[in-house]
C-alpha positions in Angstrom: -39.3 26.9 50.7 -41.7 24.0 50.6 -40.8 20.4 50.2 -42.8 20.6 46.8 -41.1 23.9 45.4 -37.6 22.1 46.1 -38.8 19.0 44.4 -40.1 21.0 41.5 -36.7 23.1 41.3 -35.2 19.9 41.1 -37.3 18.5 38.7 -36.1 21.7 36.4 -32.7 21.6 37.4 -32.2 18.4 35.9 -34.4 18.7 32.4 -31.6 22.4 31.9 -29.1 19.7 32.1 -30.0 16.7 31.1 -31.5 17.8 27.9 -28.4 19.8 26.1 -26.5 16.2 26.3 -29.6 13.6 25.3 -29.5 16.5 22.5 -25.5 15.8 21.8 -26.1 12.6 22.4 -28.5 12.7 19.2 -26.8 15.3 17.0 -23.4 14.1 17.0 -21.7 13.5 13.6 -21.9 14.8 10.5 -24.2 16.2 8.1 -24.5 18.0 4.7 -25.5 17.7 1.4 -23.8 17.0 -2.1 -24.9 19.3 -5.3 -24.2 20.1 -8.6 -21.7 22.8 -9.2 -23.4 24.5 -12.2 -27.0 24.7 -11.3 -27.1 23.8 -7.6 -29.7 20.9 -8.2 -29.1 18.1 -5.4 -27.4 14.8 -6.3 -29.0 11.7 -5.1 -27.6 8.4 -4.4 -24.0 9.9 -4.1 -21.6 8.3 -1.6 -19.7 10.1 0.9 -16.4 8.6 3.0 -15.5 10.1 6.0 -11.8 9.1 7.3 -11.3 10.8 11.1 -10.5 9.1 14.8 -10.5 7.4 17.0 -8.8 4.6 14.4 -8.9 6.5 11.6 -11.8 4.3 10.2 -13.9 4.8 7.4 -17.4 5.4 7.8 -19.6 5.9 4.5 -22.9 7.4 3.7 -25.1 7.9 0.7 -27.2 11.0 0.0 -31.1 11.0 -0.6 -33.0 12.4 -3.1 -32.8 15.9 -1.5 -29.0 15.4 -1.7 -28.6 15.0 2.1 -26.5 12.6 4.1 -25.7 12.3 7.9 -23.4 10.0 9.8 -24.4 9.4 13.4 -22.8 8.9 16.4 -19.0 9.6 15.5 -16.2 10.9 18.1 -15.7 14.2 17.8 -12.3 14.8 16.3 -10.7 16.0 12.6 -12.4 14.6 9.6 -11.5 14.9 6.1 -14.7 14.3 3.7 -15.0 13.0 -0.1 -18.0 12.3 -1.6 -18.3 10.7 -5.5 -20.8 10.0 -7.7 -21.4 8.5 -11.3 -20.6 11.2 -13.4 -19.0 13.7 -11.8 -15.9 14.5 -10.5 -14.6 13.5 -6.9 -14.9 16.9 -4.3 -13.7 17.5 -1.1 -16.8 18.6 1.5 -16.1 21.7 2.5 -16.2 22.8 6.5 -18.7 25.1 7.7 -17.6 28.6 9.8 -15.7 31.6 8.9 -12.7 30.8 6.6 -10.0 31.7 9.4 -11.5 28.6 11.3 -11.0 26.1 8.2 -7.9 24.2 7.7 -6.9 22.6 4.4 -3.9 20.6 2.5 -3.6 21.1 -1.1 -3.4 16.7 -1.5 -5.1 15.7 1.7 -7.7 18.2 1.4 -9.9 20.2 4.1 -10.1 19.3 7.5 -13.6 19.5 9.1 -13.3 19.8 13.3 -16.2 17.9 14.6 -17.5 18.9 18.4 -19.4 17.1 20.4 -22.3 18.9 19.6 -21.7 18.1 15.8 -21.4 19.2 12.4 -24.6 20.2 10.3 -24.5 22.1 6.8 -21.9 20.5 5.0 -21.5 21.0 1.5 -19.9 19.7 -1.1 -20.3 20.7 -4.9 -19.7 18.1 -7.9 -18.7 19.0 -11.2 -19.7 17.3 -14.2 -16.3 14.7 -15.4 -15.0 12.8 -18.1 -11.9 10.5 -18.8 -8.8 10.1 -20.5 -6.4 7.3 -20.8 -2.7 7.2 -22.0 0.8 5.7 -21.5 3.7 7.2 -19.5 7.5 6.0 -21.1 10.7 7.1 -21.0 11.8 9.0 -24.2 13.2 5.6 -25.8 9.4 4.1 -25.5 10.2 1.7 -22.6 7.1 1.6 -20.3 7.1 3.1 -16.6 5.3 1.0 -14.4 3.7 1.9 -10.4 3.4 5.5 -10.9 0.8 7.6 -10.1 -1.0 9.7 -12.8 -3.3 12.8 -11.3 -4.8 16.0 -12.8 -2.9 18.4 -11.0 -4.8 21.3 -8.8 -7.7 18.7 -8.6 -6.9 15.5 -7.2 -8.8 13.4 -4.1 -6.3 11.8 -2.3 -9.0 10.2 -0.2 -9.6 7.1 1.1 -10.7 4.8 -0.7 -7.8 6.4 -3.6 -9.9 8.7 -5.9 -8.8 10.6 -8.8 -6.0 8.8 -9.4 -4.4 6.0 -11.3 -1.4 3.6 -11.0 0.3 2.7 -14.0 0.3 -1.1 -14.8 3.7 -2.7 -16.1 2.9 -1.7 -20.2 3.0 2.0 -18.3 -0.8 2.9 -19.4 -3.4 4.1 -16.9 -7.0 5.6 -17.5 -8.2 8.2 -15.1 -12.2 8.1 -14.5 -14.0 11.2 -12.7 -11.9 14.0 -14.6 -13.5 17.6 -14.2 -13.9 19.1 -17.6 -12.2 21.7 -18.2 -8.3 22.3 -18.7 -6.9 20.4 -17.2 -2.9 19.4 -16.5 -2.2 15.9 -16.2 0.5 15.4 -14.2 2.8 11.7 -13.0 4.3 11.4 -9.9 6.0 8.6 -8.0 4.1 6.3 -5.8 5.9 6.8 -2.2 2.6 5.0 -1.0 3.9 2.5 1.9 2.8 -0.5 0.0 4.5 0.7 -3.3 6.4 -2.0 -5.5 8.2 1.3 -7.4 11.1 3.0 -5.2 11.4 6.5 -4.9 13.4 7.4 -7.9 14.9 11.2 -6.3 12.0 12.9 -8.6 8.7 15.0 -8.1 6.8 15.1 -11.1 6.3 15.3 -14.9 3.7 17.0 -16.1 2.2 15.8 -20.1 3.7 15.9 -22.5 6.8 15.5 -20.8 8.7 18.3 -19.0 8.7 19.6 -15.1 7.9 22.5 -15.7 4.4 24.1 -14.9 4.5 26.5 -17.1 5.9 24.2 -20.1 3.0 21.7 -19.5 0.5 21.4 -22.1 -3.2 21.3 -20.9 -5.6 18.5 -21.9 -9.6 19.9 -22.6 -11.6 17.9 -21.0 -15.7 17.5 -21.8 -18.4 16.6 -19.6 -19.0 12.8 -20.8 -16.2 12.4 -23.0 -13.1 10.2 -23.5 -9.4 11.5 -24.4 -7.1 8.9 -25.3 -3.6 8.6 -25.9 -2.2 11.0 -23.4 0.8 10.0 -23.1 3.6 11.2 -21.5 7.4 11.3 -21.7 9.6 11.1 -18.1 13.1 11.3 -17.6 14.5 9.5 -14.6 17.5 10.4 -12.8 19.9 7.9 -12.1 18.1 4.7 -13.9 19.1 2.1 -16.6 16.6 -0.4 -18.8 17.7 -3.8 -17.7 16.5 -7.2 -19.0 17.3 -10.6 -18.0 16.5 -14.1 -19.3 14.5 -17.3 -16.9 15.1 -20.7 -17.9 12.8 -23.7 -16.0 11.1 -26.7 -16.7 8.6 -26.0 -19.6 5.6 -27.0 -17.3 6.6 -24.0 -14.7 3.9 -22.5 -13.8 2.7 -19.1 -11.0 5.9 -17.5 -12.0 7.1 -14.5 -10.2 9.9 -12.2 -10.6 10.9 -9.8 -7.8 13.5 -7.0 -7.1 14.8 -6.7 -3.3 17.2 -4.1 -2.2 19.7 -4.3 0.7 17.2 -4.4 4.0 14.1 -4.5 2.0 14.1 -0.8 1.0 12.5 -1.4 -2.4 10.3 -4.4 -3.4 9.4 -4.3 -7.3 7.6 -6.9 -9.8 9.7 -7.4 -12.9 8.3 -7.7 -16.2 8.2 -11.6 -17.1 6.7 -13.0 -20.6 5.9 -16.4 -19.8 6.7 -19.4 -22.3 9.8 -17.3 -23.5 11.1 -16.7 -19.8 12.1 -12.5 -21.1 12.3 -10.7 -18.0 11.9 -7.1 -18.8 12.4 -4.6 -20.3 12.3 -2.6 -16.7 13.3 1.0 -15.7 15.8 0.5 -12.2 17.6 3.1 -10.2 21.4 2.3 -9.5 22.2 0.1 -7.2 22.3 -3.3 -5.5 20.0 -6.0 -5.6 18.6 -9.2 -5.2 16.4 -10.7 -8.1 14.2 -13.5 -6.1 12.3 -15.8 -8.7 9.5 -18.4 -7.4 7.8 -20.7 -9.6 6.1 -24.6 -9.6 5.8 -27.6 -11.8 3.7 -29.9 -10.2 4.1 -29.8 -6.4 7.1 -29.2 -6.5 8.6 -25.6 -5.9 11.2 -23.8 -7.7 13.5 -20.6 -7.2 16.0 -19.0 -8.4 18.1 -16.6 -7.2 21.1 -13.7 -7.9 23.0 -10.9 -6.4 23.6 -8.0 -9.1 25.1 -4.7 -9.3 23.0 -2.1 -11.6 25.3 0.7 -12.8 24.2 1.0 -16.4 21.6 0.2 -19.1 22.0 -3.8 -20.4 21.6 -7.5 -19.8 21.6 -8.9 -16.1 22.8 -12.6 -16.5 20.2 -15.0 -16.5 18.6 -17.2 -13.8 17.6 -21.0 -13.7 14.5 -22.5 -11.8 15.6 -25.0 -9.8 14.1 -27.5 -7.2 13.7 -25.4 -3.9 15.2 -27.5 -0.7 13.8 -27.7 2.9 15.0 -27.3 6.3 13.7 -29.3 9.0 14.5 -29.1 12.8 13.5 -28.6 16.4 13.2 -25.6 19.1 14.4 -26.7 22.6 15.7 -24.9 25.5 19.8 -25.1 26.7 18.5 -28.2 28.9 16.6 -30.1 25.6 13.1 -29.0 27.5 10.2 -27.6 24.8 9.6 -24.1 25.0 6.7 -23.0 26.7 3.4 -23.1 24.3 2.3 -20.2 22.1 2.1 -18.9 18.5 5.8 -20.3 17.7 6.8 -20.2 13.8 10.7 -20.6 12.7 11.3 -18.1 9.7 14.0 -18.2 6.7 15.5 -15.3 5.7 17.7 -14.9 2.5 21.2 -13.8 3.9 23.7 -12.2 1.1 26.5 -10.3 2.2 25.5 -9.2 5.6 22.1 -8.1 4.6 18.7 -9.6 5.4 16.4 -9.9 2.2 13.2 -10.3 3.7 10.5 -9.1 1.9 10.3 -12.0 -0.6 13.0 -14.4 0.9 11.4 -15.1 4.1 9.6 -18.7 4.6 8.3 -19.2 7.9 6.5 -22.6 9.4 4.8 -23.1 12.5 6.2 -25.1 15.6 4.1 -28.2 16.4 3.8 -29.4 19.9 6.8 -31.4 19.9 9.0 -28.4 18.9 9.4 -29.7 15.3 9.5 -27.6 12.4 9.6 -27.8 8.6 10.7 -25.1 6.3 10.3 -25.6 2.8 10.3 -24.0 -0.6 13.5 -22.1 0.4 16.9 -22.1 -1.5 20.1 -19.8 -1.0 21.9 -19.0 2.1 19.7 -18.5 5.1 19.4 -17.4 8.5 16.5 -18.7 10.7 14.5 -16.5 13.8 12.1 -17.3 15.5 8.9 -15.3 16.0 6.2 -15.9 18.9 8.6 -16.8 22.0 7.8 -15.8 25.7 8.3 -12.2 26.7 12.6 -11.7 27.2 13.3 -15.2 25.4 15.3 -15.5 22.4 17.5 -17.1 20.2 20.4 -18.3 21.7 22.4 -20.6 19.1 21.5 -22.6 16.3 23.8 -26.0 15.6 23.7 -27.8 12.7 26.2 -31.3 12.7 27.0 -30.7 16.2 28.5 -26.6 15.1 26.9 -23.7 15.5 25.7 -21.5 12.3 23.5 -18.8 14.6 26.6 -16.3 12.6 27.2 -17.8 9.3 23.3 -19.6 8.1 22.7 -22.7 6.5 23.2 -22.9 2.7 20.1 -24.7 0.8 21.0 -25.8 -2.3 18.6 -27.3 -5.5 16.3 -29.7 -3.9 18.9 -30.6 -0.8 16.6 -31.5 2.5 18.6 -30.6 5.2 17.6 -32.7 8.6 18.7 -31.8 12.4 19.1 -28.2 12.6 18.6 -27.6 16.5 17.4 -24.2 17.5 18.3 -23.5 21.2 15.8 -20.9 22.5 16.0 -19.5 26.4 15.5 -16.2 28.1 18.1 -13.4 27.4 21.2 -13.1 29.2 
């Protein structure tokens, strides 16, 4: 063979390979295009959200006016696709292939497998929505906050959240993007990882008020329309309606009211009327807690504080806002050296009973350079840590008045300012 065949072979050789991946290269991602269920006309402007690997990031696309979208360039991987628009209600896009290829999850919805080559013919079909709006109680009218509301059989449990609503602290919510039709609307507790409502041992209530499927009564939704006052009735196992009372200085201001459970299990916002200081009426499982209260006057910041058991339906005792107090100190080593540069910050933890309340009762403050620290804002017993030391360091006593308190903390009372603590760091033995 001649030196100019082999070089033409060659030539060939490389375009049969090289162009299949310049053509991946190209082609990967996803592709489809959004349309009205009824008619099949194309929706323009519609966004799409595609949540998939490598870091489970979003990445968003609108369609044209043919209806058609594409996202370029992704990993290949599992996807799950939402698309919205004004309108209409929120639909999955459904995966290409034969239907023993698909996968799907009644809440998390279908799951498209993207190849390296890529994923054309997508297609997801809207149907036209409405709203409706209500309140969700307990039988004696007292409002259930942090819960989720859904139409069941229909809702997007994409990302961002779609087709559902939270319930604020009156209990209402208002869902947009409602597919007419019947529909059941259904509440359910909010087990989301950021939730401020713990999980209350129950799985859902469907309107008016019962857990059964077939007892539910079915809302008729139109295309365009508003329903309002749906409301419905729960009953929760194992919780009582609790109030409490907050007195402070009449020019408190920024007041919070919190719930904490043993280890941080549950962290809830209480129900607080400013200017009378009414905490509550709230719906709480059994149990016990912490109620953490933060507050300010001025520049000057309050808490208030108190352990309580819940066992039954009444009146917690009340609290008073009080000047918080500070803790000031310095990090050495066993030989009084400073610890070795870095991110160093002391933290406060509220310390009742051999639990650690640290959702709300943590403070923390960073180290300065000469190992100093200053905690403040904080009130109660405490225990310190310290976050950000070398790699195998830690804690290895704290003294306060030449004894140790690493075991026992350091009790803060109203506006005390508590000087020398002395938190010996060093590498673990």
């Amino acid at each position: 063979m001649s030196a100019h065949r082999v070089t033409v072979a060659a030539l060939a050789l490389l375009q049969a390979v090289a162009s299949p991946a310049a053509h991946v290269s190209q082609a990967r991602g996803l592709a489809g295009v959004v349309l009205q269920a009824e008619n099949g006309a194309p929706i323009a402007g519609a966004s799409v959200y595609a949540m998939g690997p490598p870091t489970r990031r979003l990445t968003t696309a609108r369609s044209g006016t043919d209806g058609r979208w594409r996202m370029r360039d992704l990993p290949p991987g599992v996807y799950r696709v939402v698309v919205r628009a004004p309108g209409f209600a929120p639909a999955w896009v459904e995966p290409s292939g034969p239907p023993e290829a698909q996968e799907s999850d009644r809440e998390t919805g279908p799951r498209i497998r993207l190849a390296p080559e890529g994923a054309e013919d997508l297609v997801a079909r809207l149907v036209r929505a409405g709203s409706l709006s209500g309140r969700v109680t307990t039988a004696a009218g007292v409002p259930v906050p942090d819960v989720v509301v859904t139409t069941d059989g229909g809702p997007v449990m994409g990302t961002p959240p779609i087709g559902q609503s939270l319930t604020d602290r009156d209990g209402r919510y208002r869902l947009e993007e409602v597919a007419a039709g019947e529909r059941l609307v259904v509440v359910r507790p909010n087990r989301a990882p950021s939730t401020r409502a713990p999980d209350r041992g129950w799985s859902g209530f469907f309107h008016p008020g019962t857990t059964s499927r077939d007892l539910a009564r079915a809302v008729s939704v139109r295309a365009g329309a508003h329903i309002g006052d749906v409301d419905i009735l729960v009953s929760l196992p194992a919780t009582h309606v609790v109030t409490s009372r907050l007195v402070g200085p009449d020019t408190a201001d920024d007041v919070q009211v919190r719930l904490l459970s043993n280890g941080g299990r549950t962290l809830r916002t209480l129900s607080y009327l400013a200017g009378t200081g009414a905490i509550g009426p709230d719906i709480v499982d059994a149990g016990h807690y912490v109620v953490w209260a933060r507050g300010r006057a001025g520049q000057r910041a309050l808490a208030a504080w108190q352990a309580v058991e819940i066992a039954g339906d009444g009146a917690l005792p009340g609290m008073t806002l009080v000047a918080a107090g500070t803790l000031r100190g310095r990090v050495r080593t066993e030989s009084g050296a400073l610890i070795p540069r870095g991110d160093v910050a002391v933290g406060s933890v509220l310390w009742i009973d051999g639990n650690g309340f640290e959702i709300l009762g943590e403070r923390e403050a960073q180290v300065l350079a000469d190992g100093s620290f200053e905690l403040d804002a904080i009130l109660g017993p405490r225990r310190l840590h310290v976050r950000g030391l070398p790699d195998g360091w830690d804690v290895i006593d704290i003294r306060l008045a030449g004894k140790s308190v690493l075991a026992s903390g350091i009790e803060v009372g109203p506006a005390r300012i508590i000087d020398g603590v002395d938190v010996v760091v060093g590498q673990g033995r």
